[in-house]
Structures are given as C-alpha cells and as structure tokens.
C-alpha positions in Angstrom: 0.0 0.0 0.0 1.6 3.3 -1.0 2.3 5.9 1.6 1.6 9.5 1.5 4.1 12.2 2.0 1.6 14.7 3.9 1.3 11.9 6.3 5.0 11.8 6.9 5.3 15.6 6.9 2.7 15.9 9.0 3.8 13.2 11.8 7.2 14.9 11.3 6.0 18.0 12.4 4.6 17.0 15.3 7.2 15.2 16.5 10.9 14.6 14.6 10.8 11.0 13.6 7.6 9.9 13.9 7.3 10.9 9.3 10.0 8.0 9.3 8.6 4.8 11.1 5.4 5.5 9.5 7.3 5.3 6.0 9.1 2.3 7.1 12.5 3.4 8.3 11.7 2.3 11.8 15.4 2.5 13.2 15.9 5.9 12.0 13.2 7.0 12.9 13.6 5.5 16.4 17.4 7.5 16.3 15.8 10.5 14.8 13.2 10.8 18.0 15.9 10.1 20.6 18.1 12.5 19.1 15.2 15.1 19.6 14.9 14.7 23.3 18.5 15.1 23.5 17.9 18.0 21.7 14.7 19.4 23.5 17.1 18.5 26.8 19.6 20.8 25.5 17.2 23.7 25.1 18.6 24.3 28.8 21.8 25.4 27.4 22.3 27.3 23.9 22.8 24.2 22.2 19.8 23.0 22.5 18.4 26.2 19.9 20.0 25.5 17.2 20.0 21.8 16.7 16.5 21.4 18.0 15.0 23.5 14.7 17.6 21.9 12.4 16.5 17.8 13.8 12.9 19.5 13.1 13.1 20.7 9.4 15.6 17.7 8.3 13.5 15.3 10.0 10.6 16.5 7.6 12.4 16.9 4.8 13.9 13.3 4.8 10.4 12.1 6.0 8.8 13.2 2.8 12.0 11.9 0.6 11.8 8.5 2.6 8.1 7.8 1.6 8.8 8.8 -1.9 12.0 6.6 -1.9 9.4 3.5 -0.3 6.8 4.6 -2.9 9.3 4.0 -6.0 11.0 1.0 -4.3 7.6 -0.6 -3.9 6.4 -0.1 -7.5 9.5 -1.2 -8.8 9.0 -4.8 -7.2 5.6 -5.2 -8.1 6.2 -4.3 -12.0 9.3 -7.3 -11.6 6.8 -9.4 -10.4 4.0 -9.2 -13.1 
C-alpha cells in the first residue's frame, strides 16, 4: 500500500521521527526521536536552539524523501513481479 508524503510531513512535524517509522524506516526513525529529546534536553543550554529546529526541518524533509523513496522502491517490485 503506498504511503503518503503529507502523512510523513505531518507526523514529522509533530514530533521529529515519527514521518519516518510511518514510511518504514523504523530504526531511523527510532534515532531520529531520541536525538530530539536530547535535543529538546539541551534547550537548557544554547545548544539546544540550534540543533532542535535543524533535527525538526531535516527530519521533515527526509520524511517526505523517505516515503517517496518507499513509494518508488515498492512499485519497482511489483512491475518485476508481473
């Protein structure tokens, strides 16, 4: 069943991660939601303020290339099975 991209956008935006285990990408997207706590934790410090925003629009943007990469890898293996 394909996936749609708004979904992992949208899941994304919510909360960094969350666009890639719905496309599939389970372990990244398990790495890419601890690494936003860490992040989030940080905000106590300066840190925190800059790579919290960065995880967040990388974490969308990769979420909506994922699905699209899942999309095409899908179709690919059911037109080599027909």
């Amino acid at each position: 069943m394909e996936k749609k991209t708004s979904t992992a956008v949208l899941l994304s935006f919510l909360f960094c991660g969350l666009g890639h285990i719905y496309s599939g990408e389970k372990g990244k997207g398990i790495t890419l939601v601890i690494a936003y706590i860490i992040s989030l934790l940080l905000m106590s410090g300066a840190v925190g303020f800059m790579t919290t925003p960065i995880l967040w629009l990388w974490g969308m943007y990769d979420a909506y290339k994922s699905v699209e990469r899942t999309n095409h890898q899908r179709a690919l293996s059911t037109t080599e099975h027909v």
